[in-house]
C-alpha positions as CSV (number, residue, x, y, z in Angstrom):
1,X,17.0,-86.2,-107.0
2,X,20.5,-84.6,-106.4
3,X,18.7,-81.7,-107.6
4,X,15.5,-81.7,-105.2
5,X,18.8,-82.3,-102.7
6,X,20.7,-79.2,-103.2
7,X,17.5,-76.6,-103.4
8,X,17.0,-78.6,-99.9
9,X,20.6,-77.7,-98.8
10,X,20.3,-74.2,-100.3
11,X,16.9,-73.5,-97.9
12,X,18.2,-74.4,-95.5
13,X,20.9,-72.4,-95.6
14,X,19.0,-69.1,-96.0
15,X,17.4,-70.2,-93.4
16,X,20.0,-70.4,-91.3
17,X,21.9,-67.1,-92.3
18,X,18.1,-65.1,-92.1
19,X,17.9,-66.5,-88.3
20,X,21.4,-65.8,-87.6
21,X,20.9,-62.1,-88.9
22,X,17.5,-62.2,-87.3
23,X,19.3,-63.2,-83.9
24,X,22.4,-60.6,-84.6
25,X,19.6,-57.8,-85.1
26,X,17.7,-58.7,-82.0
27,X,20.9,-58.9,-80.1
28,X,22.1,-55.5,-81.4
29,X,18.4,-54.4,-80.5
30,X,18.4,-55.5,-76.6
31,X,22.2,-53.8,-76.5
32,X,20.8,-50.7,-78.0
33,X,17.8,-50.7,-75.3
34,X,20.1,-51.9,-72.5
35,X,22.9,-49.4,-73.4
36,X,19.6,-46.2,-73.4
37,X,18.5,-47.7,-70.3
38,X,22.3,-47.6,-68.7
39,X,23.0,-43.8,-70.3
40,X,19.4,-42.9,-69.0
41,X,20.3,-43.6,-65.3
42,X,23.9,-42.5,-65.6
43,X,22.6,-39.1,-66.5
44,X,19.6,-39.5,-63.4
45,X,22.4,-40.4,-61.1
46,X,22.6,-37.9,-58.5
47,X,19.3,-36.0,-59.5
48,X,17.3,-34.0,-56.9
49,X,13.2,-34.2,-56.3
50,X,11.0,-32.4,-53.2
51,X,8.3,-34.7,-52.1
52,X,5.5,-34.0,-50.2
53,X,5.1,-30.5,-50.2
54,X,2.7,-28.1,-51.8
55,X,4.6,-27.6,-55.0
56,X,7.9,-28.6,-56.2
57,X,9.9,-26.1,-54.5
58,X,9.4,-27.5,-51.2
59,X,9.1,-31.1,-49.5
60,X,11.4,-34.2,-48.4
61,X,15.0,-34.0,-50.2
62,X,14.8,-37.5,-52.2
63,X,18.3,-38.3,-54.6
64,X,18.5,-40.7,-57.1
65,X,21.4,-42.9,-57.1
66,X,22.5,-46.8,-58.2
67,X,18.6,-46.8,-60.2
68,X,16.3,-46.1,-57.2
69,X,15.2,-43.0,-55.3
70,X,16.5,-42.4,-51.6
71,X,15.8,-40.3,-48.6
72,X,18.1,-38.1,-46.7
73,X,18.7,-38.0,-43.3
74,X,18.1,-35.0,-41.0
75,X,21.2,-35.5,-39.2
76,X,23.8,-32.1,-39.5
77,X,21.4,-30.8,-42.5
78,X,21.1,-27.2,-42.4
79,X,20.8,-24.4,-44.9
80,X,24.0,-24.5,-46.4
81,X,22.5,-28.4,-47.6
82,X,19.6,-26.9,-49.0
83,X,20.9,-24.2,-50.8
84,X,22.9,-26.8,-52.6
85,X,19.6,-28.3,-53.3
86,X,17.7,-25.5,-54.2
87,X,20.4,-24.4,-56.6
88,X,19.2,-26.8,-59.7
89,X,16.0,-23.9,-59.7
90,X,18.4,-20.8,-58.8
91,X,16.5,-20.4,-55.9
92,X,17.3,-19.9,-51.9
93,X,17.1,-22.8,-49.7
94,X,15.8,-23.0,-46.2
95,X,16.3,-26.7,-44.4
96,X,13.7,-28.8,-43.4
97,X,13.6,-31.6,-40.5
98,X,12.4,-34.5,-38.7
99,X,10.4,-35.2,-42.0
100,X,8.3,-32.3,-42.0
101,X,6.7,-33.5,-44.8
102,X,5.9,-36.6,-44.1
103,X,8.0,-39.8,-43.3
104,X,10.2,-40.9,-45.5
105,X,9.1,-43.8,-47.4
106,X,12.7,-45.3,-49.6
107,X,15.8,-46.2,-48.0
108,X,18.3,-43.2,-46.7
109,X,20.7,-43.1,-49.3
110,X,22.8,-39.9,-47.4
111,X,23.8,-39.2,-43.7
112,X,25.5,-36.8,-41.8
113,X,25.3,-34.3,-45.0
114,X,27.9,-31.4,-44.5
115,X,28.0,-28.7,-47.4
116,X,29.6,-25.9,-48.0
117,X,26.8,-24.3,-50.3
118,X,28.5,-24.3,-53.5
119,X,28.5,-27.2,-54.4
120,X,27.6,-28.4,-58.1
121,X,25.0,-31.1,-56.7
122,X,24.4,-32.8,-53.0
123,X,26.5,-35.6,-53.8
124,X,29.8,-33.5,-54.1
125,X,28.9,-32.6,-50.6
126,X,30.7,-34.9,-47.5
127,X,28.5,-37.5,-46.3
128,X,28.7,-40.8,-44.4
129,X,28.3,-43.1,-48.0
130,X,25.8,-44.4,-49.9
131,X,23.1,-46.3,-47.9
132,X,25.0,-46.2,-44.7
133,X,22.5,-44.8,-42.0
134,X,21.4,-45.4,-38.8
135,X,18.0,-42.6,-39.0
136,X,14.7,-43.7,-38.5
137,X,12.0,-42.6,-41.2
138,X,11.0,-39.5,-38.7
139,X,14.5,-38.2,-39.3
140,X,13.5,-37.2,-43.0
141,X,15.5,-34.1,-44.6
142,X,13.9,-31.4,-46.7
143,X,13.8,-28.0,-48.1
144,X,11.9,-24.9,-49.1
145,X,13.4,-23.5,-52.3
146,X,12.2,-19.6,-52.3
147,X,12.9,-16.8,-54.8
148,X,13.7,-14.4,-51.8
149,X,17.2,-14.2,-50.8
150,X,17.8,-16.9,-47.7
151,X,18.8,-13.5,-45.3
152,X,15.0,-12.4,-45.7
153,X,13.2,-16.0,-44.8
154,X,15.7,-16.4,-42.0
155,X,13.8,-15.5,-38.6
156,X,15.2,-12.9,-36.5
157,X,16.3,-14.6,-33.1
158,X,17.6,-13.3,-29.6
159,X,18.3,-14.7,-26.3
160,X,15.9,-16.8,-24.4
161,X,16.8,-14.2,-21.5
162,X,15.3,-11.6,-23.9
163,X,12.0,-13.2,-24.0
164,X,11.4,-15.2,-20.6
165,X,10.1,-13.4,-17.8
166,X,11.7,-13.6,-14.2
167,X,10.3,-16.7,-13.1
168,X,11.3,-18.9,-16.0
169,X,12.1,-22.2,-14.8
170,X,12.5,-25.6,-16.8
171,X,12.5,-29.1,-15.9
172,X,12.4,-32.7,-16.9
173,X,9.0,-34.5,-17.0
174,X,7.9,-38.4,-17.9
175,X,11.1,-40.1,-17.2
176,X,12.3,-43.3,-15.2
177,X,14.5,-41.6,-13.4
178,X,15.2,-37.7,-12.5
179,X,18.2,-37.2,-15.1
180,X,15.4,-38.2,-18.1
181,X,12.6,-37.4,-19.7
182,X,10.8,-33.9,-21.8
183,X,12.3,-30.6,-21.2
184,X,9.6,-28.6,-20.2
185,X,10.0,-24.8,-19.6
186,X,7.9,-22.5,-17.7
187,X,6.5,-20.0,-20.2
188,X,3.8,-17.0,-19.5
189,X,3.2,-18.3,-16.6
190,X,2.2,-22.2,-17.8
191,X,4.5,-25.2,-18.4
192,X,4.8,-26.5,-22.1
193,X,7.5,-28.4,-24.0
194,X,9.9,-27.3,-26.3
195,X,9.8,-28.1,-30.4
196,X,12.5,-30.6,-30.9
197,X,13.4,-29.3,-34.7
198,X,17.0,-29.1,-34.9
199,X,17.3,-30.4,-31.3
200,X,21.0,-32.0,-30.9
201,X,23.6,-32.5,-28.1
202,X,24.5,-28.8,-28.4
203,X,20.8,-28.1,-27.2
204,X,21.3,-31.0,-24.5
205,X,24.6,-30.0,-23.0
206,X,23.2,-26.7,-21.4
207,X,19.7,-28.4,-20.4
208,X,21.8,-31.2,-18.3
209,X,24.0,-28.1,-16.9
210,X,21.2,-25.6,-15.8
211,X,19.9,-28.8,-14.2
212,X,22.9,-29.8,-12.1
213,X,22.8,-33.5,-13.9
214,X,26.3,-33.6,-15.4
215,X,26.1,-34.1,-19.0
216,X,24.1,-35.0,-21.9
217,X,24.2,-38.2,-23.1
218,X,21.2,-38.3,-25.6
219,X,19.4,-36.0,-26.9
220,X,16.2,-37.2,-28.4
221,X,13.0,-36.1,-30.2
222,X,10.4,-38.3,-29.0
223,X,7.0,-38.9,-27.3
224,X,8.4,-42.1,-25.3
225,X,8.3,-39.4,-22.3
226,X,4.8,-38.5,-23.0
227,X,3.9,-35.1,-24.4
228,X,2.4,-31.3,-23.7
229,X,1.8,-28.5,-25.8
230,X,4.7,-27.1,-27.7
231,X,5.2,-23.2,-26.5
232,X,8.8,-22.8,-27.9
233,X,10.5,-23.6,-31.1
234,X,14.2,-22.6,-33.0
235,X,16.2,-23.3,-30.1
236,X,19.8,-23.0,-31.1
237,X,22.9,-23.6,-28.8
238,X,26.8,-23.5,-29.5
239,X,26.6,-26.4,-26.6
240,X,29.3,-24.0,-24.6
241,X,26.2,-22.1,-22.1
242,X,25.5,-23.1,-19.0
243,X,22.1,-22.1,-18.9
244,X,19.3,-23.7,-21.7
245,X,18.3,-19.9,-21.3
246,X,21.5,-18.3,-22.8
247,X,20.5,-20.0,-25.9
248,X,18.7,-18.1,-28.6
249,X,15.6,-19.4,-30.3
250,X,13.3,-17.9,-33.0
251,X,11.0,-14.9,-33.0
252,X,7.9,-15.4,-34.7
253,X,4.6,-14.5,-34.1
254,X,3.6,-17.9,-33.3
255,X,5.4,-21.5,-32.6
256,X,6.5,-23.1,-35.8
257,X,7.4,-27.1,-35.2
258,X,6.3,-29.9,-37.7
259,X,3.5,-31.1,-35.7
260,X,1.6,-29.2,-33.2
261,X,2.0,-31.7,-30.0
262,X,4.0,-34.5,-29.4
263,X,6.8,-33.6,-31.1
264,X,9.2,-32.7,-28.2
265,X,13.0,-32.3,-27.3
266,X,13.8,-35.1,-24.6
267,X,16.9,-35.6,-22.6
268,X,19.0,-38.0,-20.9
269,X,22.0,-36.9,-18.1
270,X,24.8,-39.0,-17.0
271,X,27.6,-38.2,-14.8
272,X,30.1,-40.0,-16.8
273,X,30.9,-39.5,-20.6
274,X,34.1,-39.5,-22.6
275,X,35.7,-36.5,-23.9
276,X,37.9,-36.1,-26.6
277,X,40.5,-34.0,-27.3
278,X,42.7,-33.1,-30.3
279,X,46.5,-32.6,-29.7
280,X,47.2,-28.8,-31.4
281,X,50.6,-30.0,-31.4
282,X,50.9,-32.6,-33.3
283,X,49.4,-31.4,-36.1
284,X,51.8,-28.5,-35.8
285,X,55.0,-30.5,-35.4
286,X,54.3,-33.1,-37.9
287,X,52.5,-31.2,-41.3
288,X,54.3,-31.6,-44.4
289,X,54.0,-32.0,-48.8
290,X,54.0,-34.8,-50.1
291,X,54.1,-36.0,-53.8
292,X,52.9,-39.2,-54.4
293,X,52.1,-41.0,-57.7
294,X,48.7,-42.2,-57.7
295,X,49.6,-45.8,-58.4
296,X,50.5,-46.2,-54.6
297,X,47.3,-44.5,-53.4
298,X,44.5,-46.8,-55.1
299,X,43.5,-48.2,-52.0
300,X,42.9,-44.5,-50.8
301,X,40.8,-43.5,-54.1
302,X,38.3,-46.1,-52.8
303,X,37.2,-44.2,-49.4
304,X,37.1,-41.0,-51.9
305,X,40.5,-39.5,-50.2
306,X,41.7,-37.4,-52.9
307,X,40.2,-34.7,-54.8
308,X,38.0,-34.7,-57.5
309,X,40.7,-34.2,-60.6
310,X,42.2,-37.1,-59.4
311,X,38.9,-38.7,-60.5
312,X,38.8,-37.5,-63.3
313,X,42.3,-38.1,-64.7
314,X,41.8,-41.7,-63.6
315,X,38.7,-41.5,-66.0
316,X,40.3,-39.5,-69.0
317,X,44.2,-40.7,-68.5
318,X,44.8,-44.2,-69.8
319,X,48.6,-43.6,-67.5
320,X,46.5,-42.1,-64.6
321,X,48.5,-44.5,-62.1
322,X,51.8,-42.3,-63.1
323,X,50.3,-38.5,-62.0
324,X,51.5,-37.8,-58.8
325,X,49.0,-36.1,-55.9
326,X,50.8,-33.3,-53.7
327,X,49.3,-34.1,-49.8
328,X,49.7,-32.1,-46.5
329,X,50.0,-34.9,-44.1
330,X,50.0,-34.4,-40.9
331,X,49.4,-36.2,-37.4
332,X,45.9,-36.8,-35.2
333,X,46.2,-37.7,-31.8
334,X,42.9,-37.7,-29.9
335,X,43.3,-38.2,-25.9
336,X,40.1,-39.3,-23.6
337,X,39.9,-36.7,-21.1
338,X,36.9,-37.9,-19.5
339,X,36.3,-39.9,-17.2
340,X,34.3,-42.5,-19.3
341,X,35.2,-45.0,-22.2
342,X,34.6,-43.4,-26.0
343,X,32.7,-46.4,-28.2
344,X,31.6,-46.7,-32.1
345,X,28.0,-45.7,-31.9
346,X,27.2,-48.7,-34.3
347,X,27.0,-52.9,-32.7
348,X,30.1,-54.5,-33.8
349,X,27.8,-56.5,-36.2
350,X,27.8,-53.5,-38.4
351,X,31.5,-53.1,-38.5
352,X,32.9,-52.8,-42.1
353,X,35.6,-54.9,-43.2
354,X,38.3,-53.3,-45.7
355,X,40.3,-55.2,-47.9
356,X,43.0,-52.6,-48.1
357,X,43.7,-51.9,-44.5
358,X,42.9,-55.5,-43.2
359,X,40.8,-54.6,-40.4
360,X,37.0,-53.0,-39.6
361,X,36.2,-49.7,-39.6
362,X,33.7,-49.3,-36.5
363,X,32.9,-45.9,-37.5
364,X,32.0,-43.4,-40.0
365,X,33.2,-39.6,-41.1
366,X,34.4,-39.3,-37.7
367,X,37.4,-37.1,-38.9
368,X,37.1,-33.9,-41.3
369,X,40.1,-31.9,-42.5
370,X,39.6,-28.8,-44.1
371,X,41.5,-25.9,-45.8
372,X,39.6,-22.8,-46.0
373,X,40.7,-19.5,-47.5
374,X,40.3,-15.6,-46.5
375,X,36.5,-15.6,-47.1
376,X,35.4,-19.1,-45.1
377,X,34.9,-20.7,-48.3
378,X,36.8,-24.5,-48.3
379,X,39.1,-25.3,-51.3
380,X,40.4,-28.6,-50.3
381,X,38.8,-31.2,-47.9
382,X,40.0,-34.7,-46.7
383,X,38.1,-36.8,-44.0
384,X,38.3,-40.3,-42.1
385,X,35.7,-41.9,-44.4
386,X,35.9,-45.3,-42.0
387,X,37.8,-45.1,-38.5
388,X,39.2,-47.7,-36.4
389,X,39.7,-46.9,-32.6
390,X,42.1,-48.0,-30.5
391,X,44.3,-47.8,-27.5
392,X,48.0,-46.5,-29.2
393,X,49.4,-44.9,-26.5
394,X,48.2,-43.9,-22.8
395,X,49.1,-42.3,-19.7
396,X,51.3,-44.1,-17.0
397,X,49.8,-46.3,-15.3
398,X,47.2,-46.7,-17.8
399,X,46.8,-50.5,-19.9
400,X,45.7,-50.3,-23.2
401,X,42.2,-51.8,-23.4
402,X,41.3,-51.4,-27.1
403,X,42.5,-53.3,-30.5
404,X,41.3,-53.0,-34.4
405,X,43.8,-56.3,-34.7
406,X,41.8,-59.6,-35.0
407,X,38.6,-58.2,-34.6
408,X,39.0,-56.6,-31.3
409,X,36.8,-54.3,-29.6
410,X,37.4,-51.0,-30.4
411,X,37.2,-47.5,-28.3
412,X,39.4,-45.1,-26.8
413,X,39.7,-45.7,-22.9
414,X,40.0,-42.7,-20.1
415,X,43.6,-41.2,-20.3
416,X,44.2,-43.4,-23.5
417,X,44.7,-41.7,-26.9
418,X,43.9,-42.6,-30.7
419,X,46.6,-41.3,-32.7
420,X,46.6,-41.5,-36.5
421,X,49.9,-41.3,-37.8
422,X,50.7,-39.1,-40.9
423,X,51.9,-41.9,-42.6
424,X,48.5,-43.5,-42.8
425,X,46.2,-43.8,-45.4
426,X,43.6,-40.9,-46.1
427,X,45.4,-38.9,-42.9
428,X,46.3,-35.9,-45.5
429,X,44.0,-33.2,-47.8
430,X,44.6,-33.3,-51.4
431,X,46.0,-29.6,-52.0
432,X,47.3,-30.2,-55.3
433,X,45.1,-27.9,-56.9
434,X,45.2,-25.5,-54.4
435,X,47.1,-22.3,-55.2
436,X,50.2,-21.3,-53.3
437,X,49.6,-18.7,-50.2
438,X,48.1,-18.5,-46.3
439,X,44.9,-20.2,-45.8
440,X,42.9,-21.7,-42.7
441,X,43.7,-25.5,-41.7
442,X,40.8,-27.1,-39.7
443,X,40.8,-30.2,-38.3
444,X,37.9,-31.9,-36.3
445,X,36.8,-35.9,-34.8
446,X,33.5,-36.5,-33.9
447,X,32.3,-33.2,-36.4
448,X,28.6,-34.5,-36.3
449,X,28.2,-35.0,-32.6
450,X,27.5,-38.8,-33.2
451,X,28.9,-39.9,-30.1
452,X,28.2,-38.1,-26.9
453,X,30.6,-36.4,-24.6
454,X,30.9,-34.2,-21.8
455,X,31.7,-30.9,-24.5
456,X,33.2,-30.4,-28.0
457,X,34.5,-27.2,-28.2
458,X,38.0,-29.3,-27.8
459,X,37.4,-31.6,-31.0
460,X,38.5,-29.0,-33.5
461,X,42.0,-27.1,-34.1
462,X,41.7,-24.2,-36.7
463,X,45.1,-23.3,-37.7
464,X,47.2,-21.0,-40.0
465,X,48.2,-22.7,-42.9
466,X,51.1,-21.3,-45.2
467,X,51.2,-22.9,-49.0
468,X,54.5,-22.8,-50.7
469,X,56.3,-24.4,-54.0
470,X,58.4,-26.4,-51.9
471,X,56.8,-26.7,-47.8
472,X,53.6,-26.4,-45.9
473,X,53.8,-24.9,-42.7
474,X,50.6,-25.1,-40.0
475,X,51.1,-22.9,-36.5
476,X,49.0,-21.3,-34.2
477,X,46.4,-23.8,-33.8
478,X,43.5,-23.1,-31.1
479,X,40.5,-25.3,-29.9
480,X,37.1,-24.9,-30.8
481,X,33.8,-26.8,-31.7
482,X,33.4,-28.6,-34.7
């Protein structure tokens, strides 16, 4: 009996240890396949794919991040994007927009894409962060990735005074009221609307002018003003002319514009709109180094404020926290000159709240720094990732309106101006991998033309920046457009 009892006992416990190493080898088995599955999208993360178009080298720009596929947005895409694209197949790269090849069918990962057309990948490029987009599925990027050098797919343009004959007139057609509706140009002798491909506020600003109408507050491609046939694509404006017809535009033998009708620039005039404009000054006066140990700017890292070795010394560095970052910080101060309030372009619903800076950020990208050396190439960047807006200081006479304390509204009022100090976080570029010497300095708010306003060729400073062991100096800034 004590016999039959102890086999009993000894079963059982090979029983036991078999299912224990059973359970241990199906355990080490799902880690295995869950640790492939993780390495398999960590290497996918930021990979590139063209859909839609006749072969891989050309369609809708599509990116692969956090384990699904996303769109990109048209918005400030250009060639410079999608050379970065077309790089992975050493080819040239010619932008795409307004979904050209069909609408976009994911969620937009990227926004407000700004390259510099070297970049490693589009995700090394600036961008408005993951998933945070306002575009509609019209408002699809793309690319056509060609063999030829970009110079020879480039079509030649020249003034639309070159091409227009005496008589040329334009006007707006389908709208509520006179100051909206389709631009319509007259054009051998018939009326016919204009492609809206690549049509922005630049485009808008001279079509409000020539008009008498004030200024461009929207500038839209859409058929909610009904629709004609297209007999003008590739208009391109600096948003500076007076005229639509000092604006260049393609020269092709016939119209190219994704869609044949209804696919038309639109306008709507106002005669109020802010306008912004950056004080050359400041920056001047208040530009400086910096050393700072990376253990005081954590909260910064997380809005991507630094450069990308800081990154990657916080990865390889187990004492990361005691490397120090050289910054040139310097002072922003943005007055309203217009004669109408400046407001986030998003409902305060979609205001982000940051745990860092204890208070919402209304707005997106709407600063860019940049240091740029002899040949235009940039070598450093920094940028607002999130904004707040707000009264700090205004004219006499003038009561501050707007607040980012206790959930305030949040805007810059007429005579009031925004001034980010240089003591703020992210108000600095990373230069300490930059090497020592003169450089370009450029500094710009709304870069993207998010927000209307009556012009922005006063929303950017280029300076002169000198680089030394132990100062930064920044003089003889001038106003320009983004």
């Amino acid at each position: 009996m004590k016999f039959a009892v102890k086999c009993f006992i000894i079963v059982a416990v090979l029983v036991e240890v078999t299912s224990r190493d059973l359970n241990e080898t199906e355990r080490a088995a799902r880690a295995a396949f869950v640790q492939k599955l993780l390495n398999k999208q960590k290497l996918a993360e930021g990979r590139i794919r063209l859909v839609g178009g006749p072969n891989q080298f050309e369609g809708n720009v599509y990116i692969y991040h956090g384990g699904r596929w996303g769109a990109v947005c048209d918005d400030s895409w250009d060639d410079a994007a999608a050379q970065v694209v077309c790089s992975r197949w050493n080819r040239s790269g010619v932008a795409t927009h307004a979904a050209q090849y069909g609408e976009a069918k994911r969620k937009f990962w990227m926004d407000d894409v700004v390259c510099e057309g070297t970049e490693p990948s589009l995700h090394h490029c600036i961008f408005s962060g993951w998933g945070s987009s306002d575009c509609e599925p019209s408002e699809a990027a793309g690319a056509i990735c060609t063999e030829a050098p970009v110079a020879l797919v480039k079509p030649r343009r020249r003034s639309l005074l070159e091409t227009l004959d005496g008589d040329a007139r334009l006007r707006l057609v389908g709208g509520r009221s006179h100051n909206e509706g389709r631009v319509e140009i007259y054009y051998k002798g018939k009326w016919g609307s204009i492609c809206a491909d690549g049509w922005s506020l630049y485009e808008a600003i001279p079509v409000c002018w020539h008009l008498g109408l004030g200024y461009a507050a929207q500038a839209s491609q859409t058929t909610v003003f009904g629709a004609s046939k297209i007999v003008l694509s590739g208009v391109e404006c600096q948003g500076n002319e007076k005229s639509l017809f000092e604006c260049s535009h393609e020269v092709i033998g016939r119209v190219k514009c994704p869609g044949d009708v209804g696919h038309v620039a639109a306008v709507v005039c106002t005669d109020r709109l802010a306008d912004l404009e950056l004080d050359t000054v400041a920056i001047e006066r208040s530009a400086h180094l910096q050393d700072v140990p990376m253990y005081l700017l954590q909260c910064a890292m997380e809005e991507n404020c630094l450069s990308k070795t800081a990154y990657e010394i916080q990865k390889s560095n187990p004492a990361w926290q005691y490397e120090t970052r050289r910054l040139l910080r310097f002072t922003a101060a943005s007055l309203n000159i217009g004669n109408d309030e400046f407001r986030p372009y998003l409902p305060k619903h979609l205001w982000q709240w940051h745990l860092c800076h204890m208070h919402y950020h209304s707005m997106e990208v709407f600063a860019t720094f940049d240091v740029l050396n002899a040949t235009g190439h940039r070598v450093a960047e920094g940028h607002k990732a999130s904004f707040c807006l707000e009264d700090n200081t205004c004219l006499p006479g003038v009561e501050k309106k707007y607040s980012c304390k206790n959930y305030g509204d949040q805007g810059i009022s007429v005579n009031c101006s925004d001034i980010y100090m240089y003591n703020i976080d992210c108000q600095w570029v990373d230069v300490t991998d930059v090497e020592l010497g003169d450089y370009t300095f450029k500094v710009a708010v709304n870069p993207h033309a998010r927000i209307a306003e009556q012009q922005f060729h006063n929303n950017a400073a280029t300076c002169v920046l000198r680089l030394s062991e132990t100062y930064a100096s920044v003089y003889g800034c001038t106003l320009g457009r983004p």
